[in-house]
C-alpha positions, 0 to 999 in steps of 0.5 A: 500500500502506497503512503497515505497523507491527508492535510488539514486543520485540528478541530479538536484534541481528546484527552489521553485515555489509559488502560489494560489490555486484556493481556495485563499490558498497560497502554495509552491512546490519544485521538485528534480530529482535522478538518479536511475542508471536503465538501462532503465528511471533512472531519477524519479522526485519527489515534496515536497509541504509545506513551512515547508517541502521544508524547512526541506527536499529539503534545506539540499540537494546539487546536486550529493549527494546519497538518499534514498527517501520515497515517495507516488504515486498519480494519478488524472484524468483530462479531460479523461488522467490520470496525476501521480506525485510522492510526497516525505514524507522522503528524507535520506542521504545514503553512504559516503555522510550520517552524521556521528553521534557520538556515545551516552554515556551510563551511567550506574551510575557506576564510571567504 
């Protein structure tokens, strides 16, 4: 399956929600929700899962803000219905919202 990327506007941020899987295994999840500007269903919500991840991807984050996220499909199927969630790997800043990042200094050895 090729890249999927979809770019748009966070409407909203949901709280970090733990627990216990069925395994014993403590876990974290978070979910965030853009608005794609699509004439028809514009909102995608997306979930991060991992301490580290939600960390990493959803802190920085705030409401309002323009991103590109890279994200995975998945579907599972639970008593005859198929269930899909949409699980983001890479959350970037885009437009006038992005970093700016300095320029890096090339040095070439020379005193010019």
């Amino acid at each position: 399956m090729s890249e999927l990327k979809i770019t748009g506007k966070i409407t909203a941020i949901l709280p970090l929600e733990k627990g216990v899987s069925k395994a014993g295994k403590e876990y974290q999840k978070q979910s965030f929700v853009i608005d794609t500007g699509a004439k028809f269903n514009p909102l995608v919500a997306f979930g991060v899962f991992g301490e580290q991840k939600c960390a990493d991807l959803i802190t920085p984050l705030s409401v309002g803000q323009d991103v590109e996220v890279g994200f995975n499909l998945s579907s599972r199927e639970f008593k005859d219905k198929y269930y899909t969630q949409a699980d983001a790997w890479r959350i970037t800043a885009v437009g006038s919202d992005a970093p700016q990042q300095e320029p890096e200094e090339v040095s070439d050895g020379l005193p010019f």
